[in-house]
C-alpha positions in Angstrom: 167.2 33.2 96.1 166.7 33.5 92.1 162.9 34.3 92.7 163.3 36.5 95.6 165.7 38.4 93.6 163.3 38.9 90.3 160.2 39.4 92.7 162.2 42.0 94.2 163.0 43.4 90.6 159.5 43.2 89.4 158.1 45.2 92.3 156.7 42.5 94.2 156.5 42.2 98.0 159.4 40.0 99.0 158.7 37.3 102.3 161.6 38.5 104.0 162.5 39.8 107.5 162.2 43.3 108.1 166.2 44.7 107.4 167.1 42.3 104.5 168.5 44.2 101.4 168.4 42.5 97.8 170.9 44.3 95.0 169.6 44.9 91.6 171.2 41.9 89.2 171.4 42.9 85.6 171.4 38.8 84.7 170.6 36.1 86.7 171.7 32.2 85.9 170.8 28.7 87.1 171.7 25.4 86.7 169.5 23.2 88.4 168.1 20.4 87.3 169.1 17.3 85.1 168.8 18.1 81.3 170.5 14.8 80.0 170.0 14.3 76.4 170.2 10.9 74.8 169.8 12.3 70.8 172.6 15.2 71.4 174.4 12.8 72.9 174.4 14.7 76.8 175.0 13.1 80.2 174.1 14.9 83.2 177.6 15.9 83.9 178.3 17.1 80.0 174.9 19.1 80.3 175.4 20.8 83.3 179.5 21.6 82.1 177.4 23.2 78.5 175.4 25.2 80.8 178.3 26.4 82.7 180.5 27.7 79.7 177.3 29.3 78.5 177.1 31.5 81.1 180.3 32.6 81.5 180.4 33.6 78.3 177.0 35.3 78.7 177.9 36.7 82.4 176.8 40.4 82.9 177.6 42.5 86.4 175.7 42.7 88.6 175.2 38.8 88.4 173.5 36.4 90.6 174.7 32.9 89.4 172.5 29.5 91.2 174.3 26.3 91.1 172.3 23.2 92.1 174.5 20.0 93.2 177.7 21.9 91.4 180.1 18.4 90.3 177.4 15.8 90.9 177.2 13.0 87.6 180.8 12.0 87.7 183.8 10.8 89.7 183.1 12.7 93.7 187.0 13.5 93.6 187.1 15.1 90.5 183.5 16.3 90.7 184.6 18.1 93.8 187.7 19.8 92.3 186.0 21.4 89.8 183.1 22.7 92.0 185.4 24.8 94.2 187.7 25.7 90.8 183.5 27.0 89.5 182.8 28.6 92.1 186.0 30.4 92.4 186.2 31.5 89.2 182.5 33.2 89.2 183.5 35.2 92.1 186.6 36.2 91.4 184.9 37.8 88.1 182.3 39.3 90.8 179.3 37.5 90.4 177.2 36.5 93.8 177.0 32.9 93.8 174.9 30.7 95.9 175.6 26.7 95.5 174.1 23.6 96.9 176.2 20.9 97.4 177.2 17.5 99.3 180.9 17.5 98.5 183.1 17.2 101.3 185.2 19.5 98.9 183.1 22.5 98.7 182.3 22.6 102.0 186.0 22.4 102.9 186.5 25.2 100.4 183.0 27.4 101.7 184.6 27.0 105.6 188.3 27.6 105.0 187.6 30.7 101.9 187.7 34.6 103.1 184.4 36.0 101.6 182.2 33.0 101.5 179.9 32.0 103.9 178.6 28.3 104.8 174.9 27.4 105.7 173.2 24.3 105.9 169.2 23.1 106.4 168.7 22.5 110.3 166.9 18.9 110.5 165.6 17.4 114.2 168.4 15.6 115.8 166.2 13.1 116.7 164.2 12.3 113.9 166.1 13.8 111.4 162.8 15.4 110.3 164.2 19.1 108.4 163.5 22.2 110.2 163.2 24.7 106.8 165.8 26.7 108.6 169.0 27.3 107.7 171.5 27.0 110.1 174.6 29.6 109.1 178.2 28.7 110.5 177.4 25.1 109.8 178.3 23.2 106.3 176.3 20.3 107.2 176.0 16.5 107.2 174.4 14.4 104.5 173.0 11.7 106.6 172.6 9.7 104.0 173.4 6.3 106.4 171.0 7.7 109.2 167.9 8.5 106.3 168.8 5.4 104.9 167.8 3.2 108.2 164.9 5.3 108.5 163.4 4.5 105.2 164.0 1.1 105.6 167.4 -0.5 104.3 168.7 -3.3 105.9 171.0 -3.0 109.0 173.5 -5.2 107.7 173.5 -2.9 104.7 173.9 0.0 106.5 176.8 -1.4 108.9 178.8 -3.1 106.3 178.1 1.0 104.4 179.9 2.4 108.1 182.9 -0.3 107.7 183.7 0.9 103.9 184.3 4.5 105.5 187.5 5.4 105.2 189.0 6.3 108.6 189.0 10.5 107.4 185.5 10.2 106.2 184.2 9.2 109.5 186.3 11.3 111.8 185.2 13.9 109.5 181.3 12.9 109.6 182.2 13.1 113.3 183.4 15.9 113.5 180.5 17.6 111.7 178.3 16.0 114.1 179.7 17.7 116.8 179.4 21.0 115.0 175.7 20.9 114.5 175.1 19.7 117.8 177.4 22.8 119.2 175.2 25.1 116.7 171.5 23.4 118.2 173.1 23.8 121.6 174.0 27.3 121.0 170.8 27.8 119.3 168.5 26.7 122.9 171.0 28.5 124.8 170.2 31.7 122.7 166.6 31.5 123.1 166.6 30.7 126.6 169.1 34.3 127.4 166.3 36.2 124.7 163.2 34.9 127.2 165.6 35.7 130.2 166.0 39.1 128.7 162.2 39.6 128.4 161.8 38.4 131.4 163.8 41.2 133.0 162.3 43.9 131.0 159.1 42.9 132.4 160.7 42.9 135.7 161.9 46.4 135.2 158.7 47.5 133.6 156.9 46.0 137.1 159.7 48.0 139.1 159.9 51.3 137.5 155.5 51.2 137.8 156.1 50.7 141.4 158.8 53.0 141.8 156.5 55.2 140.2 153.6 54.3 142.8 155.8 54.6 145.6 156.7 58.2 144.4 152.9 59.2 143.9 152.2 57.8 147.8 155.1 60.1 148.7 153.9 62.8 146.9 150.6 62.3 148.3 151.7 62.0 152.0 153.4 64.5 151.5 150.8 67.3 150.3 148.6 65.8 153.0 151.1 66.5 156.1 151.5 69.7 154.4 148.1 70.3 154.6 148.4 69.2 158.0 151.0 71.9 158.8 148.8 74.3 157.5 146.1 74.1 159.6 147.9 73.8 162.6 149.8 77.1 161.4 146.4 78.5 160.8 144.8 77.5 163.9 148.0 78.8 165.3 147.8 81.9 163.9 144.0 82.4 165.0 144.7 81.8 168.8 147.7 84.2 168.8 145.7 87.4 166.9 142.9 86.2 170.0 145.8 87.0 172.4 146.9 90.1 170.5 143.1 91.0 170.3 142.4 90.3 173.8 145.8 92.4 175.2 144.4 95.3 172.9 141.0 95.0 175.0 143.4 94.8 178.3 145.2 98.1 177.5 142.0 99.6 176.4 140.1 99.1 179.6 143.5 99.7 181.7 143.7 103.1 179.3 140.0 103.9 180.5 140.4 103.2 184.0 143.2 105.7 184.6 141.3 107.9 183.0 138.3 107.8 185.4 141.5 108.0 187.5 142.9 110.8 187.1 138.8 112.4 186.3 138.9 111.8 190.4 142.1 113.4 190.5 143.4 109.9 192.1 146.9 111.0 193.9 149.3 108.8 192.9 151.4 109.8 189.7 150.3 108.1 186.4 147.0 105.5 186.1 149.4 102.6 184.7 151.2 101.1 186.8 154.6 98.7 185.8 153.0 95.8 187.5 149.9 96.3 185.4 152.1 96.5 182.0 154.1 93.8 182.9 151.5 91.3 184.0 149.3 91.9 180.8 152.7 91.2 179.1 153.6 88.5 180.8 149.9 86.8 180.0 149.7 87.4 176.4 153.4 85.7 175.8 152.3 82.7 178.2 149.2 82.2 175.8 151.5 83.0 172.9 153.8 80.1 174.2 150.9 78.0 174.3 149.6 78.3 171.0 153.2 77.9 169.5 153.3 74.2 171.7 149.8 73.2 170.3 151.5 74.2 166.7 154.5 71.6 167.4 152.5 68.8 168.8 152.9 68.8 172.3 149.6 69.3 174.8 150.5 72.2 176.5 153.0 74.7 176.8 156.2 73.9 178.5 156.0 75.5 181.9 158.7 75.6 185.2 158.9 72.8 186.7 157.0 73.0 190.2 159.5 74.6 192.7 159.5 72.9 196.1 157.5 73.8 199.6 161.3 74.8 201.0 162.4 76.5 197.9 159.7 78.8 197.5 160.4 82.3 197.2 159.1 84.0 200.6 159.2 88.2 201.2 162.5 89.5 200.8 164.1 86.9 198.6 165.8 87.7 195.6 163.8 86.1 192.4 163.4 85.8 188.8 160.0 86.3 186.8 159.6 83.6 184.1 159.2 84.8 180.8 160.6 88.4 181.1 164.3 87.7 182.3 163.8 90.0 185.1 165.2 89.9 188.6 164.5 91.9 191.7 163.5 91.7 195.4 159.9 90.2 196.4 158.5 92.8 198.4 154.6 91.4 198.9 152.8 88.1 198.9 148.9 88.2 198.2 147.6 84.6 198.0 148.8 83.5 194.4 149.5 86.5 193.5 153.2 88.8 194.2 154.7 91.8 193.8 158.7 92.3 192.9 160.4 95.3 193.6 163.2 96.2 190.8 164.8 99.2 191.8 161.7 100.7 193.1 159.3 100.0 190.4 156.9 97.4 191.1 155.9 94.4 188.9 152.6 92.0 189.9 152.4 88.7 188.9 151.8 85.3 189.5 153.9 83.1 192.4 154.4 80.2 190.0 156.0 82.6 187.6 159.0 83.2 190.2 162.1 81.5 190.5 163.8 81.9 193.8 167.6 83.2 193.6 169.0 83.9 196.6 167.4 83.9 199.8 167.2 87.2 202.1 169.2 87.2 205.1 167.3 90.0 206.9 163.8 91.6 207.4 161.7 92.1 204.2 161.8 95.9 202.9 158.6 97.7 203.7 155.7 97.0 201.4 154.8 100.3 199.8 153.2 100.4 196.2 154.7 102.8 193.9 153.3 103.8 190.5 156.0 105.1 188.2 155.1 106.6 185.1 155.6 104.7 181.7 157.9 106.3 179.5 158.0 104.6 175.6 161.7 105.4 174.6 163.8 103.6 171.6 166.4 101.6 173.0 169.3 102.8 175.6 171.7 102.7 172.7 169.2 105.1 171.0 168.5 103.2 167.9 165.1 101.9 166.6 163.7 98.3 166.4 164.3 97.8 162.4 162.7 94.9 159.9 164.3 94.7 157.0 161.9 94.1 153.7 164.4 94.1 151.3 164.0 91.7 148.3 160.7 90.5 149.7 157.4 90.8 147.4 155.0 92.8 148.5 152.4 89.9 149.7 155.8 88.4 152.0 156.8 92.4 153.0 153.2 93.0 154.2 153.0 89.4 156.3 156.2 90.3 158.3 155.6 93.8 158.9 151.9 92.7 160.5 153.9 89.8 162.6 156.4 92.4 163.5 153.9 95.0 164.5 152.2 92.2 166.9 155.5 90.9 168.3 156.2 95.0 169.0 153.0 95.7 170.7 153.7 92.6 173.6 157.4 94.9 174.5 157.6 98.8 175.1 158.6 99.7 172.0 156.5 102.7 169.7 158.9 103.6 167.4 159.9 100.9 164.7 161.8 101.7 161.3 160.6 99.9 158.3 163.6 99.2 155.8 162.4 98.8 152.3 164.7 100.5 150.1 164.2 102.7 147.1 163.4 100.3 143.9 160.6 100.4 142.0 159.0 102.1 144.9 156.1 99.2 145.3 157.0 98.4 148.2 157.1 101.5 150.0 153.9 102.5 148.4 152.1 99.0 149.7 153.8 99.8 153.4 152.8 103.2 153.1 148.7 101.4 152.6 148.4 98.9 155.2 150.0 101.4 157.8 147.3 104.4 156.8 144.7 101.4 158.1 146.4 100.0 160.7 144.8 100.3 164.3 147.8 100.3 166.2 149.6 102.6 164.3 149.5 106.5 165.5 151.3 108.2 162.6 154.5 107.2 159.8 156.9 109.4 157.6 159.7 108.6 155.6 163.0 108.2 158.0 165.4 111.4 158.2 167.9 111.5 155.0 171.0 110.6 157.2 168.6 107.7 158.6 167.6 106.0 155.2 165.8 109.3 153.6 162.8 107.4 151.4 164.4 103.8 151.5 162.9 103.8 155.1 159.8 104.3 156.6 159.4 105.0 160.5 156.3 104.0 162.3 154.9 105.3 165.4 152.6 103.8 167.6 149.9 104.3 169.5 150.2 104.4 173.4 
């Protein structure tokens, strides 16, 4: 302690663990050693009392004061009293002491004194070999009996040594056996719950990495059904501007032919027939159905269950058309192909596309083909088909007004409104673009002011 102190003072590097704090001591004393004299007439004891009064009398604070074997050279009673009264009396003046001692006094007064704390070397239970540890919370045993038999005294010695103890000094000696071996116990036990606590921190280090493996594979699996989903949206997406393509061609050649039409002056009425419209409808959503199936996994697109020799429908009957929600009267069966009469206008399409209602209860109407003219209108309730843009960028406005326009050309519907508001004007200005290109659209204008004004565009388009 006295050297760590002045190395510490001197600006030396002191062997200590990493927290320790060492005051600065303004004196430091010691009295270790034997310094008998015979010529000034000193015994051990009278030397070590000299050295005492000297420094007391010499004490300055901050003090550090080392006592080595404090009330050794006389009578162990006595010797012991006046330790503890020492030791006392330094601190109470406020000097740090640190003493040594095999008293059972002192280390009654260092275990039963507010402010003072016992320690004592730690030494192999079994060989009694020392440790260089000190053990703190422990005041120690001398084992002077035990280190006696090791170095070789006589047994008889050492029992007839065990019978002169008085009955207090053993159950104290016994008593401070027990201690130490509570302390050593404690000790393992404290090392043991320290590797047990590494031992989980690894095991949570190994966890968290996998957690942390596991989320990677997630993320991973994740992107790559993504992925997944996109392709199959693309592909998707492909197959259904084919069918939008291919009902462009459709209309374009029906277009043509009732042009040569009417070039011949074909009697008649108008080149396009309902049946025609309605089939070439009827077509593109049954491919679009199919492309939507491939999209969610399954092979092919859900169809009507087959409808039974004795429930098919037969000229007359009252039927449905799958896929358009219409109902009306079969008037003519060609092979696969039929014709349905809804209140005179006639619709062609395919036999497995019918669903059979109500069975006729007399003759079959006369089979007469009639070609109606096709008149584009806005809905009964006079209103236009509206998307609504609103707080959509301009890259997510411009997708769902082309998917709107597609979805618009497989009904009867030329006149849409476009709803994008007023704002910054972007949007209506990026609208405004990809309609002046578009090859479906005929013509577009801002919508009427009672109708929107410029926060709405309305769209015409071609026939």
């Amino acid at each position: 302690m006295g050297l760590l102190a002045l190395m510490a003072q001197a600006g030396l590097h002191v062997p200590a663990a990493p927290g320790s704090r060492l005051p600065v001591f303004r004196s430091v004393f010691a009295d270790i050693g034997d310094e008998q004299s015979i010529a000034a007439n000193l015994s051990t004891f009278s030397w070590h009392v000299t050295n005492i009064v000297s420094m007391d009398r010499m004490l300055a604070l901050p003090a550090l004061v080392l006592f080595d074997e404090l009330g050794s050279g006389t009578d162990p009673g006595e010797g012991g009293a006046l330790a503890t009264a020492v030791v006392d009396h330094f601190r109470s003046r406020g000097a740090m002491v640190v003493c040594t001692s095999h008293s059972e006094a002192v280390k009654t007064y260092a275990t039963t004194t507010p402010g003072v704390v016992v320690a004592a070397f730690g030494f192999d239970p079994e060989s009694f070999a020392p440790s260089y540890r000190l053990v703190y919370g422990s005041p120690g045993r001398s084992l002077a009996l035990e280190i006696a038999g090791r170095l070789g005294l006589g047994a008889g010695i050492l029992t007839r040594a065990r019978q002169n103890l008085s009955e207090r000094d053993a159950q104290l000696a016994e008593h401070l056996a027990k201690i130490d071996q509570n302390l050593h116990d404690l000790d393992h036990e404290r090392r043991l719950v320290a590797r047990e606590r590494q031992l989980i921190g690894e095991s949570e280090s190994r966890l968290k990495a996998r957690e942390d493996a596991l989320r990677q594979r997630e993320e991973t699996f994740r992107r790559k059904t993504e992925d997944r989903l996109d392709d199959r949206l693309r592909d998707a997406r492909r197959e259904i501007d084919q069918v939008i393509d291919d009902l462009k061609k459709k209309a374009a050649e029906m277009t043509a032919q009732a042009e040569r039409q009417l070039s011949k002056r074909t009697l008649g009425g108008p080149p396009i027939s309902t049946g025609d419209a309605g089939t070439a409808r009827l077509e593109a959503r049954l491919a679009v159905e199919a492309a939507a199936a491939k999209f969610h996994g399954a092979e092919s697109p859900r169809t009507e269950a087959p409808v039974p020799i004795d429930a098919r429908p037969s000229v007359g009957d009252r039927v449905a058309v799958a896929g358009l929600g219409l109902e009306g009267t079969l008037a003519a069966l060609h092979g696969d192909d039929a014709e349905v009469d809804m209140q005179g206008k006639r619709l062609r399409t395919r036999v497995t596309d019918l669903r059979l209602l109500v069975k006729a209860g007399g003759g079959a109407p006369a089979a007469g083909r009639v070609n109606v003219n096709v008149q584009l209108k806005p809905r009964g309730d006079g209103a236009f088909s509206d998307l609504n843009v609103i707080g959509c960028t301009v890259e997510e406005a411009l997708a769902r007004t082309e998917r709107f326009l597609d979805e618009t050309l497989l009904t009867e519907q030329r006149t849409i409104r476009v709803i994008h508001g007023y704002g910054t004007g972007q949007l209506r200005r990026a609208i405004a673009e990809y309609l002046r290109n578009h090859p479906l659209v005929s013509s577009y204008q801002p919508a009427a002011p009672e109708k929107g004004g410029g926060g709405v565009t309305v769209v015409e388009l071609k026939e």
